[in-house]
MIKESE-488728 format. One record per atom (N, C-alpha, C): residue in one letter; x, y, z. Coordinates in steps of 0.001 Angstrom, whole numbers, plus 500000, padded with zeros to 6 digits. Example, Ala and Ser with C-alpha at 12.3 -4.5 7.8 and 13.67 -1.06 7.14 Angstrom:
REM residues 2
A513190494310507800/A512300495500507800/A513200496700507800/S512850497750507080/S513670498940507140/S512900500030507870/
***
This chain:
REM residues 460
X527686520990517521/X526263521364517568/X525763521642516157/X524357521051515443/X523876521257514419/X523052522650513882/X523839523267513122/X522905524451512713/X521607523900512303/X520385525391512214/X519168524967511641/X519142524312510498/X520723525335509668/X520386524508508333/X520522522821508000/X521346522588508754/X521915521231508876/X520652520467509268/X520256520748510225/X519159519964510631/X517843520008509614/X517730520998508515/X516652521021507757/X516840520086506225/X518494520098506324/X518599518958505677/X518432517349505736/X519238517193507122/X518642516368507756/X517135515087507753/X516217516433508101/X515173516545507715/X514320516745506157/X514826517271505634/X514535516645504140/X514782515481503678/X515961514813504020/X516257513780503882/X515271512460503966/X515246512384505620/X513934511868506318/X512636511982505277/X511863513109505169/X510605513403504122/X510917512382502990/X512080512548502548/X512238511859500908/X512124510506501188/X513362509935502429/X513169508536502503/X511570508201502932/X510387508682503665/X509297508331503812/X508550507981502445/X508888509318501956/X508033509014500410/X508806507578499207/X509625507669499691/X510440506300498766/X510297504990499459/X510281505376500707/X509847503933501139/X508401503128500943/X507664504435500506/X506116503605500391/X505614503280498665/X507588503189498229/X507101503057496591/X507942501748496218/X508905501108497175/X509716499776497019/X509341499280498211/X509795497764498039/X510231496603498523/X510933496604500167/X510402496504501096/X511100497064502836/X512596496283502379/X512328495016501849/X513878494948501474/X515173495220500754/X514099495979499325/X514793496793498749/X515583498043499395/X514511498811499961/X515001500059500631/X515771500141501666/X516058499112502732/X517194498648503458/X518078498485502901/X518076498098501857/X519280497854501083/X519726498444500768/X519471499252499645/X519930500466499162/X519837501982499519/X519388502168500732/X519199503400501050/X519675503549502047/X519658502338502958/X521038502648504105/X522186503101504316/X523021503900505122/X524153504775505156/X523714505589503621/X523027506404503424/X522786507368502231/X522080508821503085/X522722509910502594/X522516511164503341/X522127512462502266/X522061513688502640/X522724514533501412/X523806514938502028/X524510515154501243/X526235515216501494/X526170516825501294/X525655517565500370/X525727518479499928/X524885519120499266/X524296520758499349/X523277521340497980/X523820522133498043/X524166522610496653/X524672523836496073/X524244524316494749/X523791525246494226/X522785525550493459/X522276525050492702/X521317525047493358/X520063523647493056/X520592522346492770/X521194522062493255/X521862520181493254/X522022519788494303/X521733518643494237/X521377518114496091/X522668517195495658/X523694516707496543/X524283515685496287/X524789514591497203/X523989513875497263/X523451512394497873/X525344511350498223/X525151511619499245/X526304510244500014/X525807508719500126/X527058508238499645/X526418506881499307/X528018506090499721/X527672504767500286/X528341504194500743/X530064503994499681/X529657503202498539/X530117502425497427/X529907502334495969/X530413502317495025/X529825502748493314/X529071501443492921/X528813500731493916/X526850499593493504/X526278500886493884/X525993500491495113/X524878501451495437/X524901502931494354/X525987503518494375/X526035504633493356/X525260504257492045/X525505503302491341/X525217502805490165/X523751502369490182/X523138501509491232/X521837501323491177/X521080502307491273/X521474503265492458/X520618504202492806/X520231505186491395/X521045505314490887/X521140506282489307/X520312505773488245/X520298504160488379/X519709503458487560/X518263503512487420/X517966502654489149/X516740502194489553/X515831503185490186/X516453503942490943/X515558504768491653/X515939506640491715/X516587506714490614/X516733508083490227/X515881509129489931/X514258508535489384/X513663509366489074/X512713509638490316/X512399508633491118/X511833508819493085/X512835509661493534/X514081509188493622/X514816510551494673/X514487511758493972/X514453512071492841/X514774513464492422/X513080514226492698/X512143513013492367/X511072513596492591/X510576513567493289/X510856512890494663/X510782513516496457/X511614514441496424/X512527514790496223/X512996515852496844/X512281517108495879/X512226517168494771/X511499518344494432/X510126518466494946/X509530517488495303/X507884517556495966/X508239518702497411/X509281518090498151/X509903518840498857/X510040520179499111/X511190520351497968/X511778521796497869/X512011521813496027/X511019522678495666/X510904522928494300/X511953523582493556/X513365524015494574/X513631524662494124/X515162523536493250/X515266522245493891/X515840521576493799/X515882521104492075/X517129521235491374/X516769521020489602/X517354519795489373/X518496519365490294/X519307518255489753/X519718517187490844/X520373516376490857/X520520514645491920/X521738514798491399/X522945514493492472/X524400513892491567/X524575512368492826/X525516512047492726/X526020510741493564/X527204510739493948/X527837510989495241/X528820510934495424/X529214510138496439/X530340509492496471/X530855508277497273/X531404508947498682/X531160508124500295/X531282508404501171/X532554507630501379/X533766508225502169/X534646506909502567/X534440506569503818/X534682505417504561/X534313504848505506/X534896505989506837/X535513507236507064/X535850507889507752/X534607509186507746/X533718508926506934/X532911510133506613/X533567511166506280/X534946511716505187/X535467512837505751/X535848513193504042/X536691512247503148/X536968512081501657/X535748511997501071/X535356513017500096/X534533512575498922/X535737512589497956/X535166510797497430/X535487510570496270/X534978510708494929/X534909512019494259/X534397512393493760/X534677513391492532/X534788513733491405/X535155514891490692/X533991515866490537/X534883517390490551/X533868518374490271/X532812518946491010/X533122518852492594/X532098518347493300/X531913519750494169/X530929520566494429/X531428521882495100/X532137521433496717/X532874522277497121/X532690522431498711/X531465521498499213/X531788521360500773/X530861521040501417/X530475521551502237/X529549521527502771/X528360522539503782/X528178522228504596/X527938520865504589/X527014520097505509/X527528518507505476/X527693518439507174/X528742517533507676/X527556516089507450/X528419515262506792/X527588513732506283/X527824512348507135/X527412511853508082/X527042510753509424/X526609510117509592/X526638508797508221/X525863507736507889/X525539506747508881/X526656507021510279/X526643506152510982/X525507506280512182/X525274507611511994/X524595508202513009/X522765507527512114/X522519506004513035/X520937506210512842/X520132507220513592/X519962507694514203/X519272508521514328/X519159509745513736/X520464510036513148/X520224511437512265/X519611511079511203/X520087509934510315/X519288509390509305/X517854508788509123/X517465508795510546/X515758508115510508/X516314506570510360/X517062505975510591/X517561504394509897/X516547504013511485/X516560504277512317/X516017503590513513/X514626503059513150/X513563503745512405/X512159504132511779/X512233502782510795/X512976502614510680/X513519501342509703/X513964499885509869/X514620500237511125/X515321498490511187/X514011497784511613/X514275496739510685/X513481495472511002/X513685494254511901/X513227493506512618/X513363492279513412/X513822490978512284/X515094490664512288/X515449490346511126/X514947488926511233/X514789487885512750/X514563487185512999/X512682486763512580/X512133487517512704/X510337487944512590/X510119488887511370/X511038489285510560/X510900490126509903/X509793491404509628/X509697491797511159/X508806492256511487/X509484494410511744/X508878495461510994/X509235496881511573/X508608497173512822/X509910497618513609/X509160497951514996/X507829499436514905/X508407499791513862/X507170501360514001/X505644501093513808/X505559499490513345/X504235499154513236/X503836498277514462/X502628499168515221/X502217498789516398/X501001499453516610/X500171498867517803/X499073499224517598/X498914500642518182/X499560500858518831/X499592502020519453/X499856503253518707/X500680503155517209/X501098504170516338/X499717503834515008/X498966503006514955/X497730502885514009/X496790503615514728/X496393503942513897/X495178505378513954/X493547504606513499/X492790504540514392/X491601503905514508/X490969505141514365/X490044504556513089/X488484505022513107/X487779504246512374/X486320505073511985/X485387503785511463/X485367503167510322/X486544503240509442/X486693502236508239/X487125501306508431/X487931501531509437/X489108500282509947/X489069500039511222/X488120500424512147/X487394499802513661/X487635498498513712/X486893497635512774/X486681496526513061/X487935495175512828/X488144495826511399/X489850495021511550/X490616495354512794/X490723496272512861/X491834497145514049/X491002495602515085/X490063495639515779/X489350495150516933/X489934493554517019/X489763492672515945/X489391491543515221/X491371491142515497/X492288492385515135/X494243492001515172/X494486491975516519/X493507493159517094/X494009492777518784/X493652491919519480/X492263490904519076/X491838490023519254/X492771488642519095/X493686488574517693/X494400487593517451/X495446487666518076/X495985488935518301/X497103489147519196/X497147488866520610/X496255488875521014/X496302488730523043/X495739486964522717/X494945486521521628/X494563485292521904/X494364484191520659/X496288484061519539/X496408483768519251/X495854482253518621/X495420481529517187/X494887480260516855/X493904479988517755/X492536480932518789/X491923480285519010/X490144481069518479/X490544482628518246/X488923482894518418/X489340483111516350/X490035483944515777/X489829483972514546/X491046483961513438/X490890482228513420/X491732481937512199/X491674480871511167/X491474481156509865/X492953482590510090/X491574483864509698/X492748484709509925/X492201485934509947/X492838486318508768/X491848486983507775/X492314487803506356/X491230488983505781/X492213490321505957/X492485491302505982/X491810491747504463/X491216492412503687/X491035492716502424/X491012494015502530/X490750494923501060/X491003496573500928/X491754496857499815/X491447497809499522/X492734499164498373/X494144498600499032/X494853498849498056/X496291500269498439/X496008501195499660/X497720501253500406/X497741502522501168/X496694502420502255/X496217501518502980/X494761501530503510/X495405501010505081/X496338500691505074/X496932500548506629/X496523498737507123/X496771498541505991/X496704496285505926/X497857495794506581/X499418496165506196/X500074496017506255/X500719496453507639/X500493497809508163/X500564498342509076/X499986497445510416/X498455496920510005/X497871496187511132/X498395494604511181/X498687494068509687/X499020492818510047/X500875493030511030/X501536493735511077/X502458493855511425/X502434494103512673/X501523495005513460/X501565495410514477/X501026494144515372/X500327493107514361/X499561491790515232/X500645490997515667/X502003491198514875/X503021490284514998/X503876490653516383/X504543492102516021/X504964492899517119/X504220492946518869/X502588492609518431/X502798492549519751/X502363491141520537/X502461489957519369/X502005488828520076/X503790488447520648/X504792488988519806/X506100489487519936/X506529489291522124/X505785491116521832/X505866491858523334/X505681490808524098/X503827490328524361/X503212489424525099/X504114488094525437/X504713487474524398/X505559486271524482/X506565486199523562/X508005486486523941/X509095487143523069/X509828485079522637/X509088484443523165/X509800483252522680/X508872483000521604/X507815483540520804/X507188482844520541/X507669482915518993/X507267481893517484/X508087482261516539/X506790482720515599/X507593483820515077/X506351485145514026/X507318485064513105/X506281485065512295/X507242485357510629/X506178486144509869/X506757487541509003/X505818487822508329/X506601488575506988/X505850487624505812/X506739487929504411/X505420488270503390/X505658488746502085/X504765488679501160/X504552487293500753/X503393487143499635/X502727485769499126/X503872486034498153/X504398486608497295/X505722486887496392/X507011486072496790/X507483486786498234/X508961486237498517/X508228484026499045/X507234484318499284/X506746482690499696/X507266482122498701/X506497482796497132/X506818481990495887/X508174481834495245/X509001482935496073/X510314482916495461/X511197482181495903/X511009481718497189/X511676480908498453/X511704479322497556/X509910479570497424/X509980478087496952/X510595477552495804/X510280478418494588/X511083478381493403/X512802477767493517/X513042478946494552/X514672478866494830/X515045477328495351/X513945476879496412/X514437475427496913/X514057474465495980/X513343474423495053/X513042473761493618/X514808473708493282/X515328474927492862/X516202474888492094/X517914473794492905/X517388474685494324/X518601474170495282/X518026472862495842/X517510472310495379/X516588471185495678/X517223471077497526/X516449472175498418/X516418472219499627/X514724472214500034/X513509471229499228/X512484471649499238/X512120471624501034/X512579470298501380/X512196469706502766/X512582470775503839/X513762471186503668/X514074472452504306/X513217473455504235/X512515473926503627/X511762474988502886/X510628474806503764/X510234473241503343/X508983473275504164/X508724473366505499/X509960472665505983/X509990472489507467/X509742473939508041/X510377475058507584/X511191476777507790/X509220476833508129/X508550476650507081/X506974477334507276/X506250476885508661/X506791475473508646/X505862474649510015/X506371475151511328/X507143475953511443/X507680475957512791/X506794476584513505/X506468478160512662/X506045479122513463/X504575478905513706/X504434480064514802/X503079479900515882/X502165481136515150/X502478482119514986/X501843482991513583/X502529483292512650/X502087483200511373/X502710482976510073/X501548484285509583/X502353485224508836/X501490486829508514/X502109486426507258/X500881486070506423/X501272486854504587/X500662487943504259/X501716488376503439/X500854489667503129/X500752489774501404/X499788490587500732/X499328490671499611/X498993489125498856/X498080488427499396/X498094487359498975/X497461486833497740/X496894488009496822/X496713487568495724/X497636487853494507/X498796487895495216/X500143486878494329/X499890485670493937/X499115485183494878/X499364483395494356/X498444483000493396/X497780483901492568/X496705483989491372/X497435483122490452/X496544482250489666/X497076480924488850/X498510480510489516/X499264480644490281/X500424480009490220/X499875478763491092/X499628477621490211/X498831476462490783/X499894475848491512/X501162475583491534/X501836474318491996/X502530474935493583/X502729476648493431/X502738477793494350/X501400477014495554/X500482477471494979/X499646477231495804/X499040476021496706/X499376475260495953/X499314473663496179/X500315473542497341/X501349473836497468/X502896474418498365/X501803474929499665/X501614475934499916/X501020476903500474/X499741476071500915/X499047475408500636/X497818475190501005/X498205473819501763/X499463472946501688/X500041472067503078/X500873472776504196/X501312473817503739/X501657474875504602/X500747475452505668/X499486475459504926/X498229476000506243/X497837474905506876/X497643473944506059/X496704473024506883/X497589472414508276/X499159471938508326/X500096471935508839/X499673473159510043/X500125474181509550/X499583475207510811/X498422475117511326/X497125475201511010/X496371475106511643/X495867473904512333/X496231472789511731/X496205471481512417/X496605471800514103/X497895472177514033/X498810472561515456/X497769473285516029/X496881474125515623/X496496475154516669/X497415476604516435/X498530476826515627/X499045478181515054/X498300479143513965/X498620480230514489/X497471481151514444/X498506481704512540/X497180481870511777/X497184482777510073/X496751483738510009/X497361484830509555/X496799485981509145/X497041486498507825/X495883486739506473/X496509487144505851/X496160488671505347/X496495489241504254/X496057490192503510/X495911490177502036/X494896490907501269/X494954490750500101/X494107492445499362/X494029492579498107/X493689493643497434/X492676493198497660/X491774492178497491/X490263491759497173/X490117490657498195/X488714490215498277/X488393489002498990/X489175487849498887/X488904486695499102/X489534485088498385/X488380485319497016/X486972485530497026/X486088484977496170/X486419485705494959/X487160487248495265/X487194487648493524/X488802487924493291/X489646486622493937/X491008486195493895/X490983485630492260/X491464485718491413/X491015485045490006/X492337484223490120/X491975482770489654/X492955481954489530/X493080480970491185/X492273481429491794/X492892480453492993/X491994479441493414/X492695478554493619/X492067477354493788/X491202476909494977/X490118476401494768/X488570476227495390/X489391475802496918/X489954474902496605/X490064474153498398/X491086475172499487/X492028476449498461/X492444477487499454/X491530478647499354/X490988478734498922/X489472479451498992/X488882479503499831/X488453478084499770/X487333477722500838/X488288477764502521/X489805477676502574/X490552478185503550/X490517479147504123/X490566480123503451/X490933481659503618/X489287482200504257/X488292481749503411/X486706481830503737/X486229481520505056/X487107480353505449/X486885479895506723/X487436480270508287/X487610481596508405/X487817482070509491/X487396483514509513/X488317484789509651/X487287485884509989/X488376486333508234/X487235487377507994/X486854488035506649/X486705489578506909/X487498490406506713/X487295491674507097/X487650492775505660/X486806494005505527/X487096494457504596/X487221496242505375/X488746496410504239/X489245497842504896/X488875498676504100/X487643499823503704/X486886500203502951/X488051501888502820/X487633502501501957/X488906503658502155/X488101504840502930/X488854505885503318/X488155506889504755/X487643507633504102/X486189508126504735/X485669509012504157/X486536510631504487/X485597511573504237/X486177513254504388/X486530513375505674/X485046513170506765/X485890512887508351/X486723512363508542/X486755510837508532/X488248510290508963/X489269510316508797/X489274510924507459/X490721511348506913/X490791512877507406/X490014513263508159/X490833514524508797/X490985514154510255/X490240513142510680/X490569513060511556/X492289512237511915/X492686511502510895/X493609510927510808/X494797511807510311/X494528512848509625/X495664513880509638/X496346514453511306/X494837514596511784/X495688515679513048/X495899514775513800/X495996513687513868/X496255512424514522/X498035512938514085/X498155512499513014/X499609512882512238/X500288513904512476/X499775515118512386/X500155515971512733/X500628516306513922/X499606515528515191/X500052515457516466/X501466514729516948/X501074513636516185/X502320512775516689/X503572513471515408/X503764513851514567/X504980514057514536/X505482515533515409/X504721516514515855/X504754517432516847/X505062519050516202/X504004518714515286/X504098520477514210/X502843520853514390/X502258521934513532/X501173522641513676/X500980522901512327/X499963522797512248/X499194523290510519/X498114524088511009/X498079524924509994/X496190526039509974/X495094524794509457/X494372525109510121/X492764524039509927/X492640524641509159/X492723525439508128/X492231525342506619/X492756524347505911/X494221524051506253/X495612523434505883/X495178521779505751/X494682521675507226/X494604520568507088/X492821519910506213/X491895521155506515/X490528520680505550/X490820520211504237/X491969521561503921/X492211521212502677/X492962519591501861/X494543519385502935/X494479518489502430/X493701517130502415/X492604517403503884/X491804515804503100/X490678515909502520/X490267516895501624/X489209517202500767/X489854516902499718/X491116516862499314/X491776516474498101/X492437515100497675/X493248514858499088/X493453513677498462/X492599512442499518/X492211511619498452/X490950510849498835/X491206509417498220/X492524509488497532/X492755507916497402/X492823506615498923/X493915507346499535/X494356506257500904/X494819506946501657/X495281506646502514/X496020506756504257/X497911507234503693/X498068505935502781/X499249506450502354/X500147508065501795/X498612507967500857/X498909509350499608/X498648509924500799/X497851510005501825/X497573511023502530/X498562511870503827/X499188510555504128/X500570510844504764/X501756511498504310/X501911511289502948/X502865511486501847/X502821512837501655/X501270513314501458/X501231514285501427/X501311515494502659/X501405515012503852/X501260515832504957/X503179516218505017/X503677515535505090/X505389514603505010/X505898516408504126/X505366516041502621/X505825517245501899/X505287518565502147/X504742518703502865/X503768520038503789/X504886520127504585/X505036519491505501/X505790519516507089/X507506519888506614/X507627518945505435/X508876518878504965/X509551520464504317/X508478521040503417/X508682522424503055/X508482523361503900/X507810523085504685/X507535524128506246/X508796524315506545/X509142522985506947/X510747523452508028/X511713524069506441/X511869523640505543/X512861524357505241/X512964525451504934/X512051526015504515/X511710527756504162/X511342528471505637/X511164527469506772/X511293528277508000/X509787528454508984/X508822528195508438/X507563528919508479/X506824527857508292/X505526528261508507/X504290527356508284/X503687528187507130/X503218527185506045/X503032527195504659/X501240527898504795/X501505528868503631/X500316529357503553/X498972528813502764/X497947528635503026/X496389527936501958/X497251527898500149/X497687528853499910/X498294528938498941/X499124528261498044/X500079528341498716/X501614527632499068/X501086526040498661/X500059525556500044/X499883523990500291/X499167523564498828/X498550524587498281/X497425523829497098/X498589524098495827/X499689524509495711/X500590524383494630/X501520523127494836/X501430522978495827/X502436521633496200/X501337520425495886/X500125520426496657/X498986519244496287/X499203518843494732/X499200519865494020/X498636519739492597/X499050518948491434/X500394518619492308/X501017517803491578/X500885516527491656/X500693516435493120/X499902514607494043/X499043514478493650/X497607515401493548/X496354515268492817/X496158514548491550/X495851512921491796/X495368512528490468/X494707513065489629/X494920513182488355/X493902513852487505/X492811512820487417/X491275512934487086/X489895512127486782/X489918511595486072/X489994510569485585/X490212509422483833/X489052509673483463/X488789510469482292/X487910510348481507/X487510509074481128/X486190508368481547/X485882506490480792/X484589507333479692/X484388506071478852/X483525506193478050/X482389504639478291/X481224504548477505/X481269503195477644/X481427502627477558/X482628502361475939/X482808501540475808/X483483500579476665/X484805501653477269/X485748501404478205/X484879500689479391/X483984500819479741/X483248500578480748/X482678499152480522/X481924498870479158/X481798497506478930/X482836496486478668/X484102497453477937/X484953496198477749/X485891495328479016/X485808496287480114/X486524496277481197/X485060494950482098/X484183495132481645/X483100493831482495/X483330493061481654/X483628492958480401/X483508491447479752/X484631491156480223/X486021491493479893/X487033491010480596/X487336490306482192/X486261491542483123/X486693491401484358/X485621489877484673/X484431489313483430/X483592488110483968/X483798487207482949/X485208487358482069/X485726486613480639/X484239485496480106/X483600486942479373/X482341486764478730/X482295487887477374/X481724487237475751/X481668487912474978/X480815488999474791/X480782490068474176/X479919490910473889/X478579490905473354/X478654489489472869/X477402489425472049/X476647488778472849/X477053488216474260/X477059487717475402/X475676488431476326/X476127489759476306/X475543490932476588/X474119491311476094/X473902491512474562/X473470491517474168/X472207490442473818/X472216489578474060/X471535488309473833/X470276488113474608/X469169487721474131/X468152487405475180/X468310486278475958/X468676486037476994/X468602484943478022/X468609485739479432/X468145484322480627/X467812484509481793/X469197484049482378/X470053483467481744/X471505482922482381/X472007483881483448/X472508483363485083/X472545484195485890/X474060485126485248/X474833483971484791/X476425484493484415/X476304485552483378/X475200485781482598/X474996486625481327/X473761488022482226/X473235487703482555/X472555489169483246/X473150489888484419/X473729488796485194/X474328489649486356/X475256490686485583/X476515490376484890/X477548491505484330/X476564492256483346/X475722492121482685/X474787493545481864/X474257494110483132/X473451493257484178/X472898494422484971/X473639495649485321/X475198494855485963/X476041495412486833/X476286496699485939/X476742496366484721/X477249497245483456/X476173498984483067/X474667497859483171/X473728499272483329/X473804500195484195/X474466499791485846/X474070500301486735/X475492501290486816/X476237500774486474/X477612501628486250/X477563502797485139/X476996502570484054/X476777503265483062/X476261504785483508/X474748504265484260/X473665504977484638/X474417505829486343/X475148505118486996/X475709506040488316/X477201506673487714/X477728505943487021/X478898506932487451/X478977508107486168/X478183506957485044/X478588507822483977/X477205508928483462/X476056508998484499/X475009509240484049/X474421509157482549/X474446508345482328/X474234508093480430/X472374507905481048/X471730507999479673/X470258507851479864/X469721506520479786/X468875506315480363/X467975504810480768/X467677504377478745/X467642505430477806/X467046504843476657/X468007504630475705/X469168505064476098/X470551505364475162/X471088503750475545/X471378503698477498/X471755502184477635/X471277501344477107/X469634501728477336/X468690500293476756/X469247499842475079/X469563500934474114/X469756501154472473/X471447499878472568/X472405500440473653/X473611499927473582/X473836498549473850/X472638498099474260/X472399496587475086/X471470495530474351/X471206495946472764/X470230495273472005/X468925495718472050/X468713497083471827/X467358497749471808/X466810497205473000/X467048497251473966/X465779496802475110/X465525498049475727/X464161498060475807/X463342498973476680/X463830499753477908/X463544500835477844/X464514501866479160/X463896501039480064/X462607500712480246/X462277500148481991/X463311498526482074/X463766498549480689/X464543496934481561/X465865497481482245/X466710498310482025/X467591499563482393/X467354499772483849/X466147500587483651/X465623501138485026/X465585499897486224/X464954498797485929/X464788497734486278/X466371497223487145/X467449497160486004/X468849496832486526/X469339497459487594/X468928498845487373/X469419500099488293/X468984499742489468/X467823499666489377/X467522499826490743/X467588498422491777/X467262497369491003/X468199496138491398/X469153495983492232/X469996496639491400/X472222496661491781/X471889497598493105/X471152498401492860/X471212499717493872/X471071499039495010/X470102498108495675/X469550497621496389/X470331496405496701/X470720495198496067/X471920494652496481/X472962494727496589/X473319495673496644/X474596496626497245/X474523496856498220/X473518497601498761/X473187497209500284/X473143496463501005/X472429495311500840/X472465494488501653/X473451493220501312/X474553493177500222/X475474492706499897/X476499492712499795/X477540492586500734/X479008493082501236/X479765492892499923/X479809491305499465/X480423491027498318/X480335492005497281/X478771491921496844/X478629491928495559/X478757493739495211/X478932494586496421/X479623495984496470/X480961495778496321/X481386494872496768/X483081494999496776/X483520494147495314/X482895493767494307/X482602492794493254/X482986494377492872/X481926495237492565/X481923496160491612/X483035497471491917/X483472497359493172/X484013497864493720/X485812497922492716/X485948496557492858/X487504496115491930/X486729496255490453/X486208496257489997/X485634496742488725/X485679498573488944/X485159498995489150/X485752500578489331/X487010500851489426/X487839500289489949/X488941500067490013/X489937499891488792/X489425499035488380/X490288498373486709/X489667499348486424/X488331500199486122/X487894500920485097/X488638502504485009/X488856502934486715/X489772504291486553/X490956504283486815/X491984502744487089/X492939502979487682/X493547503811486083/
***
C-alpha cells in the first residue's frame, strides 16, 4: 500500500512530465521519458530513475534544464537533479554516492507513471487523451470545435480540406487529433494518419536519400484522412512542397478527407507556393483567436473539475487574469498550483499562488518605434525610404498605414510626432491611417490577423 508521501511523489512526477511534454516533440518525449520516475529526494535532490546510461546521458544533456525547472516550479524547495540507473528488477541502483531510498521506483507500472496519458496509436499516430469529449468549448474556438465534428461524422464530403489557423498553445492540435480519434471510433478500419509538415519533410528527404521515393509516396495515398499539423514548415522548401501538393491532389481526387493546421493563414504563409495556396484556400478556413478573461476562466474550472481538486475562486480569478498568453501556459500553470497543493498537503493560499505565477508571468517587451518600423519593413520586405516617399502604391501605403496605426494604438505616440517620423506629413494624414486600419479590421478577418502576426514578431 502507497503512503501519502509516495503518492505525492508520484504525483509530482506526473506535474513535471505535463509541463515537459508541452515543450518537445510527442516523439521525443516517448522516447526519452518513458520508464523514468523519481527514484529518490533527499535534501533537496530529487533523483530521477532512468532505464540505461543513453537515456542517462541525453537526459543531462538535452533536457536537464526542463526537468530541473518543472520540478522547482513545483516544489521550490527542490536545488538539484542527479540520474540514476534503474535495473530491469526495479530493485539495484546502479549508482555511486547515492542516499538511501525512500521511495519504491515502478517503471513498469503505467499507471503510476501517467505513461497511459501518453501512449499513442502507433498505427494512426494518433494520443488517445485527445478527444472531443476532453476539449473544452467556448467562444474562441466554437466554431473550429463545430466545423472537426463536422469532418469527423462526415468525412471528404462537407469541408475539405479543412485548415485550422491560431497562436501557440490554442488547442489546434488537440482538435485536429481528436478529428482523427473519433473518425477512428465511428469506423476502426478506416486509415488516419496524423504527423507534422516537419516529419512529412523528413520522410521525404530520407526516401531521396534511400531512394525509396515510390514507397514514400504510395505510404501518403493510402489514407482516408491525412491530419498535418503545423503546416507552415513547408515555407520556401519548394521541391517539399511540390511533393506535398501531388500528395493532396491524389487525396482529394479519391474523395479522402485533409485537415490541416498552421500558426497563420495559407495567405500570410511566406514562401509557399500559389497553386498550394490556392489548395489550402479552397475548403473551410477557420481561425483560433486566443480566450478572452471569461473563457479562460471558464476553461480553468472546466480543469479543475476534471482533474477532481478544488481551488478558492480568488485562485482561480487570479490565475486567468494573469496568464493570458494560451490554453497551454494556462494549464501549465493550474498543473503547478495542483502540483504544490498536494505536496505541502493543503490548498495554496492567494499568496502562495501569485509567488509561484511570477515566475510563468511573461515580463512586457518594452518596443520602441523604431523596433516597430523595422519589424513592418521586414515583415512586407520593403525599404525605409519606401515609407517615407510620396506615392499612392497600394504595397507602399498599406505597411505605413498599418505602421501609423500600430504606433498610435499600442504605442500611443502622437498623431504629429508619427506624421514628423514618416516624412513630415501632416497629423491629419496619421489621423486619416488610424482611423482607416481601425475600421478595416473590422470588417476584415485577414487583414486583423495580417497585423495580428506582426504584433507577434514585434513582442515575441
Amino acid at each position: 500500500m502507497q503512503t501519502n508521501e509516495e503518492t505525492n511523489y508520484d504525483q509530482l512526477w506526473k506535474d513535471v512530465l505535463s509541463e515537459i511534454e508541452m515543450t518537445t516533440s510527442k516523439t521525443s518525449f516517448s522516447m526519452w521519458f518513458k520508464d523514468t520516475g523519481i527514484s529518490n529526494f533527499n535534501d533537496g535532490v530529487v533523483y530521477i530513475g532512468v532505464p540505461n546510461n543513453f537515456v542517462k546521458d541525453w537526459l543531462l544533456n538535452k533536457y536537464h534544464k526542463f526537468i530541473i525547472g518543472a520540478l522547482r516550479n513545483n516544489n521550490p524547495a527542490i536545488r538539484g537533479v542527479d540520474y540514476i540507473i534503474v535495473s530491469k528488477d526495479h530493485q539495484d541502483i546502479i549508482t555511486k554516492n547515492t542516499a538511501p531510498h525512500k521511495f519504491t521506483y515502478t517503471p513498469s507500472s503505467g499507471e503510476q507513471l501517467g505513461f497511459n496519458e501518453f501512449n499513442t496509436d502507433k498505427e494512426a499516430n494518433l494520443n488517445p487523451r485527445y478527444t472531443f469529449d476532453s476539449y473544452v468549448v467556448a467562444p474562441f474556438n466554437e466554431i473550429a470545435h463545430a466545423a472537426a465534428i463536422s469532418v469527423a461524422k462526415n468525412p471528404g464530403n462537407l469541408y475539405n480540406p479543412l485548415f485550422i489557423y491560431g497562436g501557440v498553445g490554442l488547442g489546434k492540435t488537440h482538435l485536429l487529433q481528436s478529428i482523427g480519434n473519433e473518425m477512428k471510433k465511428n469506423n476502426p478500419s478506416a486509415k488516419v494518419y496524423y504527423l507534422t509538415s516537419e516529419k512529412f519533410a523528413n520522410e521525404y528527404v530520407s526516401s531521396i536519400q534511400n531512394k525509396t521515393t515510390n514507397s514514400f509516396k504510395e505510404k501518403y495515398r493510402k489514407y482516408n484522412l491525412l491530419i498535418v499539423d503545423d503546416i507552415q514548415f513547408f515555407s520556401d522548401k519548394l521541391k517539399i512542397q511540390e511533393e506535398f501538393f501531388h500528395v493532396f491532389n491524389s487525396l482529394y481526387e479519391s474523395g479522402n478527407q485533409i485537415v490541416f493546421s498552421s500558426d497563420k493563414s495559407p495567405q500570410h504563409i511566406v514562401g509557399l507556393e500559389e497553386r498550394l495556396r490556392s489548395r489550402f484556400e479552397g475548403g473551410m478556413m477557420i481561425d483560433v483567436s486566443p480566450p478572452e478573461y471569461e473563457e479562460r476562466l471558464a476553461i480553468l474550472k472546466v480543469k479543475v473539475s476534471q482533474k477532481n481538486f478544488t481551488l478558492d475562486e480568488d485562485v482561480i480569478n487570479y490565475i486567468a487574469e494573469v496568464i493570458k498568453e494560451n490554453i497551454r501556459e494556462l494549464e501549465g500553470a493550474l498543473n503547478s498550483i495542483i502540483g504544490q497543493s498536494k505536496i505541502r498537503g493543503r490548498i495554496l493560499t492567494l499568496s502562495e499562488v501569485e509567488e509561484i505565477l511570477r515566475k510563468k508571468i511573461k515580463p512586457i517587451k518594452v518596443v520602441d518605434a523604431e523596433h516597430v518600423i523595422k519589424t513592418i519593413l521586414n515583415y512586407y520586405k520593403i525599404n525605409e525610404k519606401n515609407l517615407t516617399e510620396r506615392t499612392r502604391r497600394k504595397e507602399i501605403v498599406k505597411p505605413r498605414q498599418i505602421a501609423m496605426y500600430i504606433l498610435r494604438n499600442d504605442l500611443n505616440t502622437s498623431y504629429p510626432h508619427i506624421g514628423r517620423r514618416f516624412g513630415q506629413k501632416d497629423h491629419t494624414t496619421v489621423i486619416h491611417a488610424y482611423k482607416k486600419i481601425s475600421e478595416d479590421i473590422r470588417r476584415d478577418k485577414k487583414l486583423e490577423q495580417e497585423i495580428n502576426n506582426i504584433r507577434d514578431i514585434i513582442y515575441k
